[in-house]
C-alpha positions in Angstrom: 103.3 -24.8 142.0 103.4 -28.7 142.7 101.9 -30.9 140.0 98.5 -32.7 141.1 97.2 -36.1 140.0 93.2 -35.5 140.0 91.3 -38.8 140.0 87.4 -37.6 140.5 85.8 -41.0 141.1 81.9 -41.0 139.7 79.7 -43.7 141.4 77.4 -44.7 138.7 75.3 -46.7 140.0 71.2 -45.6 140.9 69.6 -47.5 143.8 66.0 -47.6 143.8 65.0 -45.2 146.5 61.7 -43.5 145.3 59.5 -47.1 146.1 61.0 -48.0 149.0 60.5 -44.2 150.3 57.0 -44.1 149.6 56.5 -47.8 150.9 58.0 -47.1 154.3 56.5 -43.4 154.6 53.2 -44.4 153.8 53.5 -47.7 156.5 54.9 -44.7 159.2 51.6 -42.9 158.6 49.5 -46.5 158.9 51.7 -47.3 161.8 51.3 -44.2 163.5 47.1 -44.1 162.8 47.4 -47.8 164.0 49.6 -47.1 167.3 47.1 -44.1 168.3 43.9 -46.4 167.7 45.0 -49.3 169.5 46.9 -47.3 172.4 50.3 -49.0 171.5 53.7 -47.5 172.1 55.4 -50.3 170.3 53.8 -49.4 167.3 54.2 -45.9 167.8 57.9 -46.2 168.2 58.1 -48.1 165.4 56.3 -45.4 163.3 59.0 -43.0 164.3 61.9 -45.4 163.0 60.2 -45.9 160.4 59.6 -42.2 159.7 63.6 -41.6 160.3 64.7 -44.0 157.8 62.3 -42.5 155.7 63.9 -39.2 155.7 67.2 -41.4 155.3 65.7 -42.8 152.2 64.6 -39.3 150.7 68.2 -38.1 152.0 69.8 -40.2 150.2 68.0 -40.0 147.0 68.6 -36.2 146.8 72.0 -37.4 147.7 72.6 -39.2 144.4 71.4 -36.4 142.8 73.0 -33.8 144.3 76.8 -36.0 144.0 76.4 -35.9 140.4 76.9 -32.3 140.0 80.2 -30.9 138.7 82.3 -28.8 140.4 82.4 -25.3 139.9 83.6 -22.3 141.1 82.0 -22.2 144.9 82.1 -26.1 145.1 85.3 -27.1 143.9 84.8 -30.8 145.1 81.0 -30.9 144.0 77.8 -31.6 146.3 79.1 -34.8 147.5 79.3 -33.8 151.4 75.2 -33.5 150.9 75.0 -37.0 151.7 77.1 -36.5 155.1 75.1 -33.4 156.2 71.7 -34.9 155.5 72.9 -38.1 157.4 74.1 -35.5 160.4 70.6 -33.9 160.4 68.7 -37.4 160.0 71.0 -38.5 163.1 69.7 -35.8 164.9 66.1 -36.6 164.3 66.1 -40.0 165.3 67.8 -38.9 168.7 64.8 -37.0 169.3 62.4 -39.4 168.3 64.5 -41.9 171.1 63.8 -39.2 173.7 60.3 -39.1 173.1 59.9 -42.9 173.4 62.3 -43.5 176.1 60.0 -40.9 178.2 56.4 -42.1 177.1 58.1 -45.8 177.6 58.8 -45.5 181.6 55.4 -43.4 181.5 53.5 -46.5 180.6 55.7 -48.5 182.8 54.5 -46.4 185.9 51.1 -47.0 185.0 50.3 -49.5 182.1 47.5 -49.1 179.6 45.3 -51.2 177.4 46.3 -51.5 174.3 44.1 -53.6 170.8 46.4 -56.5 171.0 44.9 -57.9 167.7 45.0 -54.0 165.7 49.0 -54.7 166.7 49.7 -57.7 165.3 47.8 -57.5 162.4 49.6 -53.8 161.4 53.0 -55.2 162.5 52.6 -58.6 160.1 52.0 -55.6 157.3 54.9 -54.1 158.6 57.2 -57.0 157.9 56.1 -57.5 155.0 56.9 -54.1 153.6 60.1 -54.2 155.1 60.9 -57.2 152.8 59.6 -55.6 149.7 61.8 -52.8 150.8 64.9 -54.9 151.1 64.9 -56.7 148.0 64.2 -53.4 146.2 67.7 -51.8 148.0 69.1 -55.1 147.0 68.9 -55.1 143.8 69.9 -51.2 143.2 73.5 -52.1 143.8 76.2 -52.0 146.6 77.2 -48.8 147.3 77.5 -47.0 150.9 74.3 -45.4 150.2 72.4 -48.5 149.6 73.9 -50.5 152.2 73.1 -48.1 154.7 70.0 -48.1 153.6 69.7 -51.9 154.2 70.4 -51.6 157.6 68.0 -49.3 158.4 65.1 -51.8 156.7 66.5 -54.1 158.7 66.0 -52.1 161.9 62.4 -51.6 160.6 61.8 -55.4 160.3 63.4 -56.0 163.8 61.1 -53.0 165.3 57.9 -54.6 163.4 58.6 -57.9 164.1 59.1 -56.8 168.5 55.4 -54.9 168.1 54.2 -58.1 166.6 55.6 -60.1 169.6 54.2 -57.4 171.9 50.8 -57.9 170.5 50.8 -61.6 170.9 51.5 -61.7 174.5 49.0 -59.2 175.2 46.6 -60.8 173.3 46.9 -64.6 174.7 48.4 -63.1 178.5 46.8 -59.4 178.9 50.1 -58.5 180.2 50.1 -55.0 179.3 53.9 -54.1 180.0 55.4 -55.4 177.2 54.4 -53.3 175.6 56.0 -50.4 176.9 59.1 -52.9 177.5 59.7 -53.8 173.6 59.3 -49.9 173.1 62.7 -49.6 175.4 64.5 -52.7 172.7 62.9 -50.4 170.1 64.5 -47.2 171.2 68.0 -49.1 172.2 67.9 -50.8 168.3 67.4 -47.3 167.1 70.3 -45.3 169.3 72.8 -48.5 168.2 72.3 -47.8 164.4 72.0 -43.2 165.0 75.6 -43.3 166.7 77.2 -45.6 164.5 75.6 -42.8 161.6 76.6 -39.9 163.8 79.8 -41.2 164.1 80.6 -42.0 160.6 78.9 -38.4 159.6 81.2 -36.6 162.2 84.4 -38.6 161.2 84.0 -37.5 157.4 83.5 -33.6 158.4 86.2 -34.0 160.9 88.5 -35.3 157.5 89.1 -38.8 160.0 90.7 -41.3 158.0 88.6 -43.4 156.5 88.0 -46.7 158.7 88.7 -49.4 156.0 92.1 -47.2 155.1 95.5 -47.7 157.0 97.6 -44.7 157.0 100.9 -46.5 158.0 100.3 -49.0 155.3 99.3 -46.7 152.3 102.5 -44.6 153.5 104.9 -47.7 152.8 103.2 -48.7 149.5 104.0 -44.9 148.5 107.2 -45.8 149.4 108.0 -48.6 147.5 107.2 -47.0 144.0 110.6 -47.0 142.3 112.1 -43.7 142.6 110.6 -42.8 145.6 113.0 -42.3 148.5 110.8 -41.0 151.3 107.0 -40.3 152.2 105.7 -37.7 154.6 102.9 -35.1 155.4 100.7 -37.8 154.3 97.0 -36.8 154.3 94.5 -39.0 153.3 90.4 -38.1 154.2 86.8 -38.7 152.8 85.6 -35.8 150.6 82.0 -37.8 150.9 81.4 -41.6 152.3 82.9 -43.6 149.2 85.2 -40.7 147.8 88.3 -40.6 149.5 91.3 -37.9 148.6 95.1 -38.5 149.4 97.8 -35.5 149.7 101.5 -36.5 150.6 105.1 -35.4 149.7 107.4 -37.8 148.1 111.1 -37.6 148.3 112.4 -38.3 145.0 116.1 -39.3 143.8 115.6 -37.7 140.5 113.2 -35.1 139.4 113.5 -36.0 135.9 111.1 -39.0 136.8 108.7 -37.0 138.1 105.7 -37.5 135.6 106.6 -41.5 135.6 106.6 -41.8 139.2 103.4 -39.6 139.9 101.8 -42.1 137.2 102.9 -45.0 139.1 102.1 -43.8 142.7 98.2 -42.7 141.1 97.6 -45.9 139.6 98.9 -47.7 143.0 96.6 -45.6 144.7 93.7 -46.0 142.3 93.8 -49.8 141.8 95.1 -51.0 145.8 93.0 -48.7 147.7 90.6 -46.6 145.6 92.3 -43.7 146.3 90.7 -41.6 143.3 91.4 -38.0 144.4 95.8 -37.8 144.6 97.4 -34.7 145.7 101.4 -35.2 145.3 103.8 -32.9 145.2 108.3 -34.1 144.9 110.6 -33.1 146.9 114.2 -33.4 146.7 115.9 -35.7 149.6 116.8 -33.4 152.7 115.3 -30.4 151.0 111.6 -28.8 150.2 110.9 -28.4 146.7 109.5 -24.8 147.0 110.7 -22.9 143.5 110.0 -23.6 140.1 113.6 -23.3 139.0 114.1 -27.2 141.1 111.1 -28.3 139.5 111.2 -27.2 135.7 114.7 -26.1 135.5 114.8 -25.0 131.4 111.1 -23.2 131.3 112.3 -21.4 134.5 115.3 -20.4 132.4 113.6 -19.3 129.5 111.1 -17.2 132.2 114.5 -15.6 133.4 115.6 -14.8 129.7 113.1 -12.6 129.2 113.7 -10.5 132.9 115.4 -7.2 131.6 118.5 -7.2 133.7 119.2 -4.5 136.1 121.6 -1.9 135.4 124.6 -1.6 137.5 124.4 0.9 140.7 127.6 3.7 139.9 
């Protein structure tokens, strides 16, 4: 068996989610009362992203909570892939949501309705507002991928706001009912730019991608460059969850004697260059695979065969 270097990397930090959730649910229900009232689709669409990221927020809380579980028996790497399933299925909603408003869009662009231009602005101004209370409470809950993604979904809420807003003040002062159905469309495109990019990234980690911000190349030639380490191959390296990334590879050593000082060296590279926390290594002797635990603890093997009653002889 091939020795392991285990680094289980904890993220300790605990973004505020519970306010921001209820903020931005409880605007999706105004939103969406609003939206029906005054007979606008801007607002509507921007109920259902605001909805989505409110599932993203509530996604990501149970997230945090889930990721701090230990491992056991049926999860040996933990809950931590809850985060990139929930993401998946919150991807999935808001592509649905875009289908809905790309259809009732070109509807109203066929034939254009009235809409209460000063209902709109007045609930989009609200909008923004909580959108800004919602950003500087992510902000100050720390910097981790959970919370940044988060960010940028507020920030898609304050750009869908602040397009009903402008909807509503060209109605109001022109009467030029399109817009509305127009800024629905930049709505719907704003929201398909930021559910691929999350599809994408969700897809990547179950796929076991390497990570984006990782070069495999380059973390293969800092592996080999830690002294007594020959040669690198069957390098792995993958995202158990977004912000946990794992690393298998064999190393070619000169002298197996080493062993524990070099798999030290090569973790701590690992650990402090790249956050690598999760190492898998296993030596190898040049031009041959270490396979039998006679090449790799040569006298416990030999005590093992000491104690193998010998066969007799065949007459």
């Amino acid at each position: 068996m091939a020795p392991h270097a285990h680094r289980h990397s904890q993220d300790d930090s605990r973004p505020r989610f519970l306010l921001p959730l209820v903020l931005t649910a409880a605007y999706a229900a105004v939103e969406l009362a609003g939206g029906l009232w005054s007979g606008s689709l801007a607002l509507l669409g921007d109920a259902g992203h605001m909805f989505s990221d409110a599932v993203a927020l509530g996604v990501a809380a149970v997230a945090v909570s889930l990721a701090r579980r230990p491992p056991g028996h049926s999860h040996s790497y933990g809950w931590q892939r809850a985060e990139v399933i929930g993401a998946l299925l919150n991807g999935l909603l808001m592509l649905a949501i875009i289908v809905i408003l790309v259809v009732e869009a070109v509807s109203r662009l066929l034939a254009p309705r009235e809409i209460a231009a000063d209902a709109v602005i007045a609930i989009s101004l609200l909008g923004m507002l909580v959108n800004g209370a919602c950003f500087v409470l992510l902000g100050r809950g720390g910097t981790d991928l959970n919370t940044r993604a988060a960010l940028l979904h507020v920030l898609g809420d304050l750009a869908s706001s602040f397009a009903a807003l402008v909807a509503g003040v060209v109605v109001h002062f022109t009467g030029w009912f399109p817009i509305d159905p127009i800024l629905s469309l930049v709505i719907a495109l704003l929201i398909l730019a930021s559910t691929q990019r999350l599809l994408r990234d969700a897809l990547h980690v179950l796929m076991e991608g390497v990570p984006p911000a990782i070069e495999l190349g380059v973390i293969g030639r800092a592996l080999a460059t830690v002294p007594g380490v020959t040669k690198v191959h069957d390098l792995h390296v993958w995202s158990i969850a977004p912000g946990s990334v794992a690393l298998s590879a064999h190393l070619e050593v000169a002298d197996l004697h080493r062993w524990p000082e070099i798999l030290a060296a090569a973790a701590a590279m690992l650990q402090q260059r790249y956050g690598i926390g999760h190492v898998t290594l296993q030596p190898e002797i040049p031009g041959q695979q270490v396979t039998s635990v006679v090449r790799l603890w040569p006298k416990e093997f030999s005590a093992l065969r000491s104690k193998i009653p010998k066969r007799k002889p065949l007459k």
